[in-house]
PDB file of the backbone (N, CA, C, O) and the ligand in Angstrom, with CONECT records:
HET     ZN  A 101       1
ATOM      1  N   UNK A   1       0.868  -1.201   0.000  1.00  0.00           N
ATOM      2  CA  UNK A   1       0.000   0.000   0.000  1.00  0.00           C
ATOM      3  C   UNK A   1       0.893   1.236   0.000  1.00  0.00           C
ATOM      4  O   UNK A   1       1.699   1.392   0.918  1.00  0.00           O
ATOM      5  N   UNK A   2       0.768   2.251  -1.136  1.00  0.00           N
ATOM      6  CA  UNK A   2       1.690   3.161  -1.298  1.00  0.00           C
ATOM      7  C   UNK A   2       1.391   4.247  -0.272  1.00  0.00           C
ATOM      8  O   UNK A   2       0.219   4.513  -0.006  1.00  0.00           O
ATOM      9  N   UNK A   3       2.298   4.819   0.255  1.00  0.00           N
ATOM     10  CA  UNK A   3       1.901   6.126   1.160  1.00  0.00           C
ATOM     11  C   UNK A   3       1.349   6.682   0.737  1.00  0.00           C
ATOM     12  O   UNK A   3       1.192   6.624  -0.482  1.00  0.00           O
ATOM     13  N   UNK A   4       0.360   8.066   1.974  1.00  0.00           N
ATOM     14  CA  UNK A   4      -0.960   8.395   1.026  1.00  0.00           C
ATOM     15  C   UNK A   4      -0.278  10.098   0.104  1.00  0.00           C
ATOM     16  O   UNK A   4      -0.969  10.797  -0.638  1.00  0.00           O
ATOM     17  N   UNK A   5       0.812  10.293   0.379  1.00  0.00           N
ATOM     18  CA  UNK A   5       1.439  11.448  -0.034  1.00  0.00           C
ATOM     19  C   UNK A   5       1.978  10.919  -1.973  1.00  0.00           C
ATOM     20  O   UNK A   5       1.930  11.509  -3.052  1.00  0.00           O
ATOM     21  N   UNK A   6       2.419   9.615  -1.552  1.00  0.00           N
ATOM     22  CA  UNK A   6       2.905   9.504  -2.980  1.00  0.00           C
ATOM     23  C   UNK A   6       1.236   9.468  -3.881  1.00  0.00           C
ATOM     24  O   UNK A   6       1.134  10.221  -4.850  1.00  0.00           O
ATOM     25  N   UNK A   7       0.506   8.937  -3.650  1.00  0.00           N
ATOM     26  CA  UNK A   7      -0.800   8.774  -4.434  1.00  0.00           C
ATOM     27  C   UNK A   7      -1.084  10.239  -4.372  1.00  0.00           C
ATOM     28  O   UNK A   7      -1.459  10.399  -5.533  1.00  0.00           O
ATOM     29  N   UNK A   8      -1.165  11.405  -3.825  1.00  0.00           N
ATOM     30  CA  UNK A   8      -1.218  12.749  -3.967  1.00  0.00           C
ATOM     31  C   UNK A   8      -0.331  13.457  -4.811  1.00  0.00           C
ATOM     32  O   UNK A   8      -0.635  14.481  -5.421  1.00  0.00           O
ATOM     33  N   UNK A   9       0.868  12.848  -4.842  1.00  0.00           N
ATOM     34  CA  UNK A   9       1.953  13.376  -6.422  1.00  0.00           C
ATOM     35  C   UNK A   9       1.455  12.489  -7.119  1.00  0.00           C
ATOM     36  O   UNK A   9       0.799  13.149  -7.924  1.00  0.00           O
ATOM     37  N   UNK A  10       1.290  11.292  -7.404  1.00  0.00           N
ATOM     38  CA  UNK A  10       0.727  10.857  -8.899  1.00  0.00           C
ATOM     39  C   UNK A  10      -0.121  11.737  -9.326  1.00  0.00           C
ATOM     40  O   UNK A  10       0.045  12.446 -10.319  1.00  0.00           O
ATOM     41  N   UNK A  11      -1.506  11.735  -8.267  1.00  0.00           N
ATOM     42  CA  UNK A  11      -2.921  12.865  -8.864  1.00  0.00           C
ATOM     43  C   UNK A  11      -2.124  13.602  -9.485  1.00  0.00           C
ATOM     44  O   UNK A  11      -1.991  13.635 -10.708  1.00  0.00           O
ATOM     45  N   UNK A  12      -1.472  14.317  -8.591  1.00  0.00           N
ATOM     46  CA  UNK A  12      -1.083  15.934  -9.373  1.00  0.00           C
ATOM     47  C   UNK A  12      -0.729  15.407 -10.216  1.00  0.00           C
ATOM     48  O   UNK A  12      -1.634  15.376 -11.049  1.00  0.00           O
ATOM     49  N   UNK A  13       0.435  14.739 -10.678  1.00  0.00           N
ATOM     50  CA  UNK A  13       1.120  14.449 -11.983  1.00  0.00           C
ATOM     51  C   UNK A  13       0.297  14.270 -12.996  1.00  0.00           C
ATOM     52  O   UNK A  13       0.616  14.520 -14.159  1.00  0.00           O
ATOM     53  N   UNK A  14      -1.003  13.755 -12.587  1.00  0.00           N
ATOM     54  CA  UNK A  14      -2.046  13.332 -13.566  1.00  0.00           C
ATOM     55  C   UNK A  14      -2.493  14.341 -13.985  1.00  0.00           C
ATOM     56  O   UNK A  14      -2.339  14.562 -15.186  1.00  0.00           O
ATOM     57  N   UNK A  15      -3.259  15.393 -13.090  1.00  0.00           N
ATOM     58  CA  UNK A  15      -3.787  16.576 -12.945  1.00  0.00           C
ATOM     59  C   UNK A  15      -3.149  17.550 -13.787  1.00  0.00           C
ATOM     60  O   UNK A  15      -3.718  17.964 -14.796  1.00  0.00           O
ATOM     61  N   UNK A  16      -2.257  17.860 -13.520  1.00  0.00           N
ATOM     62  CA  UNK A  16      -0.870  18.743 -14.297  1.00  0.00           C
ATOM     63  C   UNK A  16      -0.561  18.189 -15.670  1.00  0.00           C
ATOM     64  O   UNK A  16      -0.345  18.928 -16.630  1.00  0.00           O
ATOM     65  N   UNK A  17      -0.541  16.567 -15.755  1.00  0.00           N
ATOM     66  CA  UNK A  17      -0.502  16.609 -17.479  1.00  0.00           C
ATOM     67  C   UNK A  17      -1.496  16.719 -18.277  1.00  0.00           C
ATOM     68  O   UNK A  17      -1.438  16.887 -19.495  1.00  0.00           O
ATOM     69  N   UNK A  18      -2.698  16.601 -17.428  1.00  0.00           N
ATOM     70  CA  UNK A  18      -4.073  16.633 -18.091  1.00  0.00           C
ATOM     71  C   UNK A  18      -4.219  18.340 -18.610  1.00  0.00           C
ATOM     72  O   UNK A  18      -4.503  18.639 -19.770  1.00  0.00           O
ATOM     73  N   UNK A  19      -3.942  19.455 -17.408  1.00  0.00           N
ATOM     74  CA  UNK A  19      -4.190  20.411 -17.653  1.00  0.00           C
ATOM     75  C   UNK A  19      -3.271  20.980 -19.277  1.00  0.00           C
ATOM     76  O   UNK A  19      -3.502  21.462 -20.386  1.00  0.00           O
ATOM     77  N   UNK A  20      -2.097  20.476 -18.368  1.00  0.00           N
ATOM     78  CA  UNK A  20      -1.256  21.201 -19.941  1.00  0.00           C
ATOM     79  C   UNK A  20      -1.652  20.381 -21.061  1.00  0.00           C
ATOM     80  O   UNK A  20      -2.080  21.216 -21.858  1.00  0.00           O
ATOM     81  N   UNK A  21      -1.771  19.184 -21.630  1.00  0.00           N
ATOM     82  CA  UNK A  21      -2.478  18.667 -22.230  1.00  0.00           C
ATOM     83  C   UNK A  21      -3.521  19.365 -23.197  1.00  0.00           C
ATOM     84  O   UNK A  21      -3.388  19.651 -24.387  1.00  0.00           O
ATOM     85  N   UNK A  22      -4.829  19.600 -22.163  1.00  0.00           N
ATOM     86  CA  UNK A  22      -5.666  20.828 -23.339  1.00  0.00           C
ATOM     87  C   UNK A  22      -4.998  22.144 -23.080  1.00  0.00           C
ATOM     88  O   UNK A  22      -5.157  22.633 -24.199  1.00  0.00           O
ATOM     89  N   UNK A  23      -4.412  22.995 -22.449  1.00  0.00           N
ATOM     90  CA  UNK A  23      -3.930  23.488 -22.558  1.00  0.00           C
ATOM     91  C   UNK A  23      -2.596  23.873 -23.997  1.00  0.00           C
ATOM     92  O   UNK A  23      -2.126  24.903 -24.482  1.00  0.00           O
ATOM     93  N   UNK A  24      -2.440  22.556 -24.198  1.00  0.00           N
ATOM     94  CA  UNK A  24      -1.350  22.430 -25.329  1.00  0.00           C
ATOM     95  C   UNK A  24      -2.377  22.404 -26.720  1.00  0.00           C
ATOM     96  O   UNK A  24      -2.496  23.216 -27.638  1.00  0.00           O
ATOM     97  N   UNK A  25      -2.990  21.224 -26.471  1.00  0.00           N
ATOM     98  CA  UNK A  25      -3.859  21.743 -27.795  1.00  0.00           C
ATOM     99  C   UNK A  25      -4.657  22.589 -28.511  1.00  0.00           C
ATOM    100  O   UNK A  25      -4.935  22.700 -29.705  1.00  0.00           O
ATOM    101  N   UNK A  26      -5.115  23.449 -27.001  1.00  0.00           N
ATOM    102  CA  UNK A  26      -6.203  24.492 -27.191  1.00  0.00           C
ATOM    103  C   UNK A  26      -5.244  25.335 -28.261  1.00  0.00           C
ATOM    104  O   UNK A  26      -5.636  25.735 -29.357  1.00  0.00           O
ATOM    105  N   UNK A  27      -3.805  25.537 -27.676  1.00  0.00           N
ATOM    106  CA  UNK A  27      -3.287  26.615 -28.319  1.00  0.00           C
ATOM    107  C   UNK A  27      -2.700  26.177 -29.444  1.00  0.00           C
ATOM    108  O   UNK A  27      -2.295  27.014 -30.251  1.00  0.00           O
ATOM    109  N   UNK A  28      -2.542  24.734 -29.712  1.00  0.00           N
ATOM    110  CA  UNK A  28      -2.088  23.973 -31.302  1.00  0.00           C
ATOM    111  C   UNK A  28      -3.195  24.804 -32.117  1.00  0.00           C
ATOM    112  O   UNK A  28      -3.093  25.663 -32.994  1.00  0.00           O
ATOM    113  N   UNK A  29      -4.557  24.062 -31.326  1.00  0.00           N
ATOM    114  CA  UNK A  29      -5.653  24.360 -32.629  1.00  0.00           C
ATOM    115  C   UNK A  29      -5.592  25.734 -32.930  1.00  0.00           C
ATOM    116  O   UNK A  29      -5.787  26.111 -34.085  1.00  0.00           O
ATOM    117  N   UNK A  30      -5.279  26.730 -31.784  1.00  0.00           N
ATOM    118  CA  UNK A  30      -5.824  28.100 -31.994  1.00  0.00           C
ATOM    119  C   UNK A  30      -4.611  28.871 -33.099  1.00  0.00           C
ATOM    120  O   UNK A  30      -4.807  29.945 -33.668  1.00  0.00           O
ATOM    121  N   UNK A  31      -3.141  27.889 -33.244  1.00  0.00           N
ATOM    122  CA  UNK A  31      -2.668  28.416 -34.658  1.00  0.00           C
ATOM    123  C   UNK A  31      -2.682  27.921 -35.665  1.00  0.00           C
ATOM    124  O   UNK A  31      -2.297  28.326 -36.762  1.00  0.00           O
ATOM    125  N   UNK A  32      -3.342  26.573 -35.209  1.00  0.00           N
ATOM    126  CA  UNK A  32      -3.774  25.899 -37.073  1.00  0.00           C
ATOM    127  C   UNK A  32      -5.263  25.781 -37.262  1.00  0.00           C
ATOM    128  O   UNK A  32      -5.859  24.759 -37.602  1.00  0.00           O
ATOM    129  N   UNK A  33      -5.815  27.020 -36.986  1.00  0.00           N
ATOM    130  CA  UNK A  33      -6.853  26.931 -37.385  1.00  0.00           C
ATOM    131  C   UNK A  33      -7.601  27.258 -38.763  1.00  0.00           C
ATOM    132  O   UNK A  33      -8.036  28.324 -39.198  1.00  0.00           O
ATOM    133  N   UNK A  34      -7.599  26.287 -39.160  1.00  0.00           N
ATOM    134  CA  UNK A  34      -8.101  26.523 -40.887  1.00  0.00           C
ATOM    135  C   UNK A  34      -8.350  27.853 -41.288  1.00  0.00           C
ATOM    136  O   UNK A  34      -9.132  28.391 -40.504  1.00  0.00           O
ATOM    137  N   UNK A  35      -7.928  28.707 -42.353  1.00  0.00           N
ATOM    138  CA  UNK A  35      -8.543  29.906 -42.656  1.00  0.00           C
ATOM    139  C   UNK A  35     -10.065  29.712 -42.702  1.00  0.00           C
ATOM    140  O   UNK A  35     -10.703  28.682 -42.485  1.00  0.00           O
ATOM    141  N   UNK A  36     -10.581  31.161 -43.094  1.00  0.00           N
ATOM    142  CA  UNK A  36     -11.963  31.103 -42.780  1.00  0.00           C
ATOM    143  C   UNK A  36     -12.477  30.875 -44.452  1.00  0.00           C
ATOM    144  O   UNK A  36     -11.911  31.540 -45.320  1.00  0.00           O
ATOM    145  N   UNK A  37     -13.354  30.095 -44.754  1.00  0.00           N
ATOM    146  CA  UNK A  37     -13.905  29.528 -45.699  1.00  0.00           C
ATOM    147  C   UNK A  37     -13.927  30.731 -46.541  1.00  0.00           C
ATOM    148  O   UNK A  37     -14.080  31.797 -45.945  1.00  0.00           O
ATOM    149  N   UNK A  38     -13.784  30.758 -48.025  1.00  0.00           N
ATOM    150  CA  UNK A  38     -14.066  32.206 -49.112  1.00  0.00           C
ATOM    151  C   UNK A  38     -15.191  31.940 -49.018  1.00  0.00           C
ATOM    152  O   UNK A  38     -15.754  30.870 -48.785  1.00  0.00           O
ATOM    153  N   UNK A  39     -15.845  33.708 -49.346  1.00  0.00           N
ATOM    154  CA  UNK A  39     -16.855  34.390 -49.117  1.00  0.00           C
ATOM    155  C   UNK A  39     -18.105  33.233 -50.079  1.00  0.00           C
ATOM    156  O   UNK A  39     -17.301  32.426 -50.546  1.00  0.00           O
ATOM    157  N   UNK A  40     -18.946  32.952 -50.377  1.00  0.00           N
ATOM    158  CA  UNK A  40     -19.699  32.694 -51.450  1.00  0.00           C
ATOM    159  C   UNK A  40     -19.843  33.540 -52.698  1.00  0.00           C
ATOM    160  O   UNK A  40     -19.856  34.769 -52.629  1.00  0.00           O
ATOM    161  N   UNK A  41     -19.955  32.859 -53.876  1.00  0.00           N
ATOM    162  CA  UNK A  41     -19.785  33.379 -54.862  1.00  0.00           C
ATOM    163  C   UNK A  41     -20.345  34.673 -55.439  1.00  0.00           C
ATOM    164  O   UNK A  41     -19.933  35.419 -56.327  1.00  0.00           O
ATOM    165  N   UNK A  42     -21.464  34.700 -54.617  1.00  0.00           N
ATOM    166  CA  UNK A  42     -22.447  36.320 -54.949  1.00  0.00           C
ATOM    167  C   UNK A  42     -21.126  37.021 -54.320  1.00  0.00           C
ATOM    168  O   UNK A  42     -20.538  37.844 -55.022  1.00  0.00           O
ATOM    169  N   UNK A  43     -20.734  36.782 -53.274  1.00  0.00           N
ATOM    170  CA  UNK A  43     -19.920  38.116 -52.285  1.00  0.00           C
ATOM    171  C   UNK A  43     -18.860  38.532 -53.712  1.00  0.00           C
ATOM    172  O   UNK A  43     -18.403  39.675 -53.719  1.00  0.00           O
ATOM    173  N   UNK A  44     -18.525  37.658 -54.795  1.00  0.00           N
ATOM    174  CA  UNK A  44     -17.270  37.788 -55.103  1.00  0.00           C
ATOM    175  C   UNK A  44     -17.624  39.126 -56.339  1.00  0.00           C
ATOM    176  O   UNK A  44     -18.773  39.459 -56.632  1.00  0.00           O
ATOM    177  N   UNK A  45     -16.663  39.606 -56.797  1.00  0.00           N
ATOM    178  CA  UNK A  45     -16.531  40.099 -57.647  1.00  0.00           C
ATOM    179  C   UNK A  45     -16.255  40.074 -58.921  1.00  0.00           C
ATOM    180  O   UNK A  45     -15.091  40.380 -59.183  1.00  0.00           O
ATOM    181  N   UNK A  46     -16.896  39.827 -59.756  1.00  0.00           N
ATOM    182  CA  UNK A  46     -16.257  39.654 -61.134  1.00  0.00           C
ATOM    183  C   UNK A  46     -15.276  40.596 -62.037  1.00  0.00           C
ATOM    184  O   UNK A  46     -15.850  41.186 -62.952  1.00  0.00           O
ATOM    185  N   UNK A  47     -13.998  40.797 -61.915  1.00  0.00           N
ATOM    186  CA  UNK A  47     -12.968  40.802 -62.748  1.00  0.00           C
ATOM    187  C   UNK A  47     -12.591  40.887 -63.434  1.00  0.00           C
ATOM    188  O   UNK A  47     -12.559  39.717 -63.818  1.00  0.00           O
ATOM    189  N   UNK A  48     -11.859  41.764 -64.574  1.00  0.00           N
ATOM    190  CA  UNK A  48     -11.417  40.963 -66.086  1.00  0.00           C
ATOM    191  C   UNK A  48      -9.841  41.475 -65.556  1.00  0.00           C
ATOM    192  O   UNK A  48      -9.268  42.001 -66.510  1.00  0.00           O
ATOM    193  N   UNK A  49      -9.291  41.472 -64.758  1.00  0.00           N
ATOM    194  CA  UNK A  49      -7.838  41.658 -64.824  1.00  0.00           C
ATOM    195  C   UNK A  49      -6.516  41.315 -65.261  1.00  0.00           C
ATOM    196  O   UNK A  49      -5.894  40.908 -64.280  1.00  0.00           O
ATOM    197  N   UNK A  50      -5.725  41.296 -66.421  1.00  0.00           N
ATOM    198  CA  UNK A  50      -4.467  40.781 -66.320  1.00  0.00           C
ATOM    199  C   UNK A  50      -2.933  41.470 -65.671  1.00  0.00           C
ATOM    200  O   UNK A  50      -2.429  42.593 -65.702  1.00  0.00           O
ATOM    201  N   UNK A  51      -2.580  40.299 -65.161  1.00  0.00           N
ATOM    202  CA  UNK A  51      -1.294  40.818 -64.842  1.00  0.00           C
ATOM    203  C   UNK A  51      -0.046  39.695 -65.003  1.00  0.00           C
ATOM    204  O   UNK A  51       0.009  38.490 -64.758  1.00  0.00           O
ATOM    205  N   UNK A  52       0.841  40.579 -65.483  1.00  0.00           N
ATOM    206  CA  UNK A  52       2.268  39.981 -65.895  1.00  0.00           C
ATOM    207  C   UNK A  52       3.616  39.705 -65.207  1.00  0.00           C
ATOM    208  O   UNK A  52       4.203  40.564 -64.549  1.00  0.00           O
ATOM    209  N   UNK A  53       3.971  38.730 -65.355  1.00  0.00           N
ATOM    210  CA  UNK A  53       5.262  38.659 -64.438  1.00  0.00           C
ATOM    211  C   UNK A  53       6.138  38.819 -64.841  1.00  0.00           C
ATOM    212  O   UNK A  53       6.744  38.051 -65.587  1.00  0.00           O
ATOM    213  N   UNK A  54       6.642  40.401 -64.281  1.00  0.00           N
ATOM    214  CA  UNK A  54       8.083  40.957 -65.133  1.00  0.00           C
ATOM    215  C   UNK A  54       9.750  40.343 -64.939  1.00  0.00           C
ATOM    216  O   UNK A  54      10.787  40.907 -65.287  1.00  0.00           O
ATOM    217  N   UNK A  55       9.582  38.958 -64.242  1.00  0.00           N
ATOM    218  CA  UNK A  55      10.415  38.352 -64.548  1.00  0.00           C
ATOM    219  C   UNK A  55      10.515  37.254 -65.717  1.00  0.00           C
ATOM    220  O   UNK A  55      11.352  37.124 -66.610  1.00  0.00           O
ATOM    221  N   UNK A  56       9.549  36.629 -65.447  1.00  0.00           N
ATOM    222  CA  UNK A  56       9.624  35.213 -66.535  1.00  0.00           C
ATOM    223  C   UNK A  56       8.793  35.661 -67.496  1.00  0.00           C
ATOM    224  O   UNK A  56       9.037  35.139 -68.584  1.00  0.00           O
ATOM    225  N   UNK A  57       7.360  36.900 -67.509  1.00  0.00           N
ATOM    226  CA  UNK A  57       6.874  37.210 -69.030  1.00  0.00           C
ATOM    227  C   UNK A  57       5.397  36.646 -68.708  1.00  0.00           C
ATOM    228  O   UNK A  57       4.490  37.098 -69.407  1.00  0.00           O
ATOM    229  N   UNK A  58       5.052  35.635 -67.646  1.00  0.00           N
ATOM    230  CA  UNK A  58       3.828  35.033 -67.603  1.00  0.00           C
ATOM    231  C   UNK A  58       2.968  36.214 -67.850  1.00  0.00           C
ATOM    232  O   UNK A  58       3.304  37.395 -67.758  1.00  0.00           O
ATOM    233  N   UNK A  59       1.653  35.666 -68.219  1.00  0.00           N
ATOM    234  CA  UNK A  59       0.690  36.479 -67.814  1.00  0.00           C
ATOM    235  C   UNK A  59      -0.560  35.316 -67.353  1.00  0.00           C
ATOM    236  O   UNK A  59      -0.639  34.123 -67.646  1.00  0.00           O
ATOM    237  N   UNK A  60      -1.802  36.475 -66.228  1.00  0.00           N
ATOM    238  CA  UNK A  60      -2.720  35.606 -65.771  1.00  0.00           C
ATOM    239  C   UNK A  60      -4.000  36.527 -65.937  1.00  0.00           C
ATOM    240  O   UNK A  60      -3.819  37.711 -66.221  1.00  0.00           O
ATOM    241  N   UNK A  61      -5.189  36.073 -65.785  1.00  0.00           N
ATOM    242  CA  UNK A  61      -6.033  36.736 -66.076  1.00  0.00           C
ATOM    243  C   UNK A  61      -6.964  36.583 -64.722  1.00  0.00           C
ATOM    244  O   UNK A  61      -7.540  35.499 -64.625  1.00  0.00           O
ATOM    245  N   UNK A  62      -7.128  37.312 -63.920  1.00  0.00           N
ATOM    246  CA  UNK A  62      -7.877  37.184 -62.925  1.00  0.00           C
ATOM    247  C   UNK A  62      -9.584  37.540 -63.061  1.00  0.00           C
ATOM    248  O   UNK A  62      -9.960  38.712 -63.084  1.00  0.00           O
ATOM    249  N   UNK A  63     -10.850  36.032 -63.174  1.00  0.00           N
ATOM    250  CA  UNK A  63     -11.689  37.015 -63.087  1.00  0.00           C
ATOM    251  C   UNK A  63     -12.541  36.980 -61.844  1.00  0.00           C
ATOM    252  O   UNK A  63     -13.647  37.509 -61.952  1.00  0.00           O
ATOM    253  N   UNK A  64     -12.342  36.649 -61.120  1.00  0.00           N
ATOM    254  CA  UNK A  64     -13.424  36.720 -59.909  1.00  0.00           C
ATOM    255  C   UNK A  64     -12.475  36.596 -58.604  1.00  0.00           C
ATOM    256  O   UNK A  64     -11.804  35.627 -58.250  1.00  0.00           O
ATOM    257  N   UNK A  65     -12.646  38.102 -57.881  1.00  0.00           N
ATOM    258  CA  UNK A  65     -11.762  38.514 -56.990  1.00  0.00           C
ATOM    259  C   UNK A  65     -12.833  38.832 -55.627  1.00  0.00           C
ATOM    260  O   UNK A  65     -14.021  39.144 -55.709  1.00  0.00           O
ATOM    261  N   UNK A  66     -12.091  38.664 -54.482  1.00  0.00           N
ATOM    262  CA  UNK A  66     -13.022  39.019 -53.343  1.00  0.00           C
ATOM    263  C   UNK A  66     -13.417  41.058 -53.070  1.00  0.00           C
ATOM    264  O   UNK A  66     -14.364  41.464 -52.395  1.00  0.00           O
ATOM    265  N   UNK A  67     -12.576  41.813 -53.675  1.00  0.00           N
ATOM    266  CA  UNK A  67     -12.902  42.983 -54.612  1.00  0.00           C
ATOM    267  C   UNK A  67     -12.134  43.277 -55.150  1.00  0.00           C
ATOM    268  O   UNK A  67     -11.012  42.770 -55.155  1.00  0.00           O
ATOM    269  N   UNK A  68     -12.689  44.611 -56.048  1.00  0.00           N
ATOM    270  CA  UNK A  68     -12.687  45.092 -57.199  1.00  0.00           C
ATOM    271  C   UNK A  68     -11.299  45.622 -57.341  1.00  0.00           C
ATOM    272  O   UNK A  68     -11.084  46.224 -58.393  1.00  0.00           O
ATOM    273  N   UNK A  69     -10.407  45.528 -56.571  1.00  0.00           N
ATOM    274  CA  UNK A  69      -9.328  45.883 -56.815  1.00  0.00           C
ATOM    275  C   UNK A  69      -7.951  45.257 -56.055  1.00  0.00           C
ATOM    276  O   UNK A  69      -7.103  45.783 -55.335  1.00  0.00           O
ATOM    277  N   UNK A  70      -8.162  43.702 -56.629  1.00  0.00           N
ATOM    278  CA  UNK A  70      -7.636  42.444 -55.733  1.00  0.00           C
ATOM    279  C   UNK A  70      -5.928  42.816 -55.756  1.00  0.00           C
ATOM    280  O   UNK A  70      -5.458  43.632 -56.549  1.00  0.00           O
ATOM    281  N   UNK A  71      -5.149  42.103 -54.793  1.00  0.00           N
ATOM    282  CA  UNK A  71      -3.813  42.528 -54.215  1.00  0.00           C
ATOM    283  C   UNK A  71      -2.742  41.459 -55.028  1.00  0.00           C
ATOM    284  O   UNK A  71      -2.586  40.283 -54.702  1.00  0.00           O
ATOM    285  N   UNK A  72      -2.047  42.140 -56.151  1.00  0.00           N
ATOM    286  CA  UNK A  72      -1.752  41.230 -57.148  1.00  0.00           C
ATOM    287  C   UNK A  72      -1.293  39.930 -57.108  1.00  0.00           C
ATOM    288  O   UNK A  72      -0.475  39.656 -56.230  1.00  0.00           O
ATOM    289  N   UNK A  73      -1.722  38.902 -58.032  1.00  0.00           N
ATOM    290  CA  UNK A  73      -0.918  37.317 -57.298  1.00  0.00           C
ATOM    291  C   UNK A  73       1.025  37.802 -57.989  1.00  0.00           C
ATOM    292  O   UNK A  73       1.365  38.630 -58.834  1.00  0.00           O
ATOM    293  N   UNK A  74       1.747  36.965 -57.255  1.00  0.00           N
ATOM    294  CA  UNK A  74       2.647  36.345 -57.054  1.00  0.00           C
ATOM    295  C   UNK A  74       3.238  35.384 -57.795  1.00  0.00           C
ATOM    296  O   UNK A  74       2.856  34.214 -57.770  1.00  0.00           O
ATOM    297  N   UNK A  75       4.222  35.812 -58.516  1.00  0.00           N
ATOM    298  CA  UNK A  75       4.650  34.790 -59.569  1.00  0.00           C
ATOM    299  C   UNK A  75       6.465  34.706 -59.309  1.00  0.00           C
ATOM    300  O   UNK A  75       6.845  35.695 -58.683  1.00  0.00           O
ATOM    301  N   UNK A  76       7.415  33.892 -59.610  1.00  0.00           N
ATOM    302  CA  UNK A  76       8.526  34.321 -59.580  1.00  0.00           C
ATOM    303  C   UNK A  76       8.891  34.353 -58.093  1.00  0.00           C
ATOM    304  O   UNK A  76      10.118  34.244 -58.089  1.00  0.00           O
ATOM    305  N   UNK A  77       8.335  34.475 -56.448  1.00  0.00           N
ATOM    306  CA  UNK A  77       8.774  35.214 -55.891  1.00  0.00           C
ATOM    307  C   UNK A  77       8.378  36.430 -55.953  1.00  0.00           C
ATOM    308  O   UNK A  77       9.026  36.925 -55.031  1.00  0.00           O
ATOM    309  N   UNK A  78       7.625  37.452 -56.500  1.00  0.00           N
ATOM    310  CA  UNK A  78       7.222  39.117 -56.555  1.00  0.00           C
ATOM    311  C   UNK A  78       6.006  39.058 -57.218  1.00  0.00           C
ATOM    312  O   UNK A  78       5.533  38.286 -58.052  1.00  0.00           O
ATOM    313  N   UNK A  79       5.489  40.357 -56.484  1.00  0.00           N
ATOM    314  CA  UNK A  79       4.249  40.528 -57.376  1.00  0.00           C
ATOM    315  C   UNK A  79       4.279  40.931 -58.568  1.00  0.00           C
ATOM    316  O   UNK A  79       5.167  41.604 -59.091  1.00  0.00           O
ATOM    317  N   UNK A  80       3.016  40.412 -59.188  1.00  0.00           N
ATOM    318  CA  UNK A  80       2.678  40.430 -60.668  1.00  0.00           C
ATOM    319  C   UNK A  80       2.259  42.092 -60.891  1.00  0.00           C
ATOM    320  O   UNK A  80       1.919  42.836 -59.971  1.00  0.00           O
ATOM    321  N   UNK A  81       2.370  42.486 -62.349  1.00  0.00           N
ATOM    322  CA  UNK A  81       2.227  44.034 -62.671  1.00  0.00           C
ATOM    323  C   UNK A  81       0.921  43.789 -63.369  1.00  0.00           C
ATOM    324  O   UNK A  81       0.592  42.753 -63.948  1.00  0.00           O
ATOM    325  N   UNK A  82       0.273  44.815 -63.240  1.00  0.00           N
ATOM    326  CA  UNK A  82      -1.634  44.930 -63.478  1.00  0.00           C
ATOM    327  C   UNK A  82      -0.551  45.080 -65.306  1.00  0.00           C
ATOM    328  O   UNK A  82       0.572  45.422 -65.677  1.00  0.00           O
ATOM    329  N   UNK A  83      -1.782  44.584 -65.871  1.00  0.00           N
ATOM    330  CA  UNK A  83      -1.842  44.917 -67.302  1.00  0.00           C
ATOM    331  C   UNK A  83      -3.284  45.238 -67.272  1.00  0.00           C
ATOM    332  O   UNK A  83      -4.234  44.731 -66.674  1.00  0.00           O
ATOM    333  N   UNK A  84      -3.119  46.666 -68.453  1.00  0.00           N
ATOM    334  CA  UNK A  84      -4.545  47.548 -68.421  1.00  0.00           C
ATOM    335  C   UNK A  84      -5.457  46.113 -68.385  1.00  0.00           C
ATOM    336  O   UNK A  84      -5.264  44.976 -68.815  1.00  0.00           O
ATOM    337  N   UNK A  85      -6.560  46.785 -67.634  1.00  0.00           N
ATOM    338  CA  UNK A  85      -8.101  45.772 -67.361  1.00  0.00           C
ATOM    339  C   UNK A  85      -8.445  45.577 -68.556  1.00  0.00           C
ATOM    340  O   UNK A  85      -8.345  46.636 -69.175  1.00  0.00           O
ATOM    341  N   UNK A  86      -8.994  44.299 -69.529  1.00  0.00           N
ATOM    342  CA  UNK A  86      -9.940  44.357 -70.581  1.00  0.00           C
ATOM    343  C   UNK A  86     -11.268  44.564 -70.421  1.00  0.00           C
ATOM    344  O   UNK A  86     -11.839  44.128 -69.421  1.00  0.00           O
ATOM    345  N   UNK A  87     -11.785  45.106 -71.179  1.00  0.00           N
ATOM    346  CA  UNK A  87     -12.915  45.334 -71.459  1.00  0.00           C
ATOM    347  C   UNK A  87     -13.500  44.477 -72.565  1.00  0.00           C
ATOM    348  O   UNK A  87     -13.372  44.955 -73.692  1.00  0.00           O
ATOM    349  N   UNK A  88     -13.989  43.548 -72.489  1.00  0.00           N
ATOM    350  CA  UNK A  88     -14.316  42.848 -73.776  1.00  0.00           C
ATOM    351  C   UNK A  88     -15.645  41.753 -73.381  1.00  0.00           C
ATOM    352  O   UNK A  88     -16.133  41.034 -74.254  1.00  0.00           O
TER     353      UNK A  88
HETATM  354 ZN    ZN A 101       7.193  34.451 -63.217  1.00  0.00          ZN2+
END
């Protein structure tokens, strides 16, 4: 029969890994928490934008942006350069 002090450090030990435990995950989940779902498609904006990547020459055509004046994608490492909007 173990003394009644050692069965009082196990609890704790139990107690204490339990706490940090959710404690640990609460704060895992709270930095991998999935971004927040895109808006639905009414919210979005429709687009005719191109832009070019003045390193390699790509070009992309953006048409449905969360607004009207979306934050250029990324090509190369750097952002892409607006090429005038079409109208067509
Ligand atoms: Zn590129």
């Amino acid at each position: 029969m173990p003394a009644f002090s050692t069965i009082m450090w196990v609890l704790g030990a139990v107690v204490l890994f339990f706490v940090l435990w959710f404690v640990g995950t609460g704060m895992l989940r709270s930095m991998t928490t999935p971004l927040p779902p895109p808006p639905p498609e009414g919210e979005l904006r429709k687009v005719n934008v191109r832009y070019r990547c003045s390193i390699c020459g790509s070009e992309v055509r953006m048409t449905l942006a969360t607004d009207e004046d979306p934050p250029p994608p990324r090509h190369c490492g750097d952002e892409m350069d607006m090429v005038a909007p079409l109208y067509d």
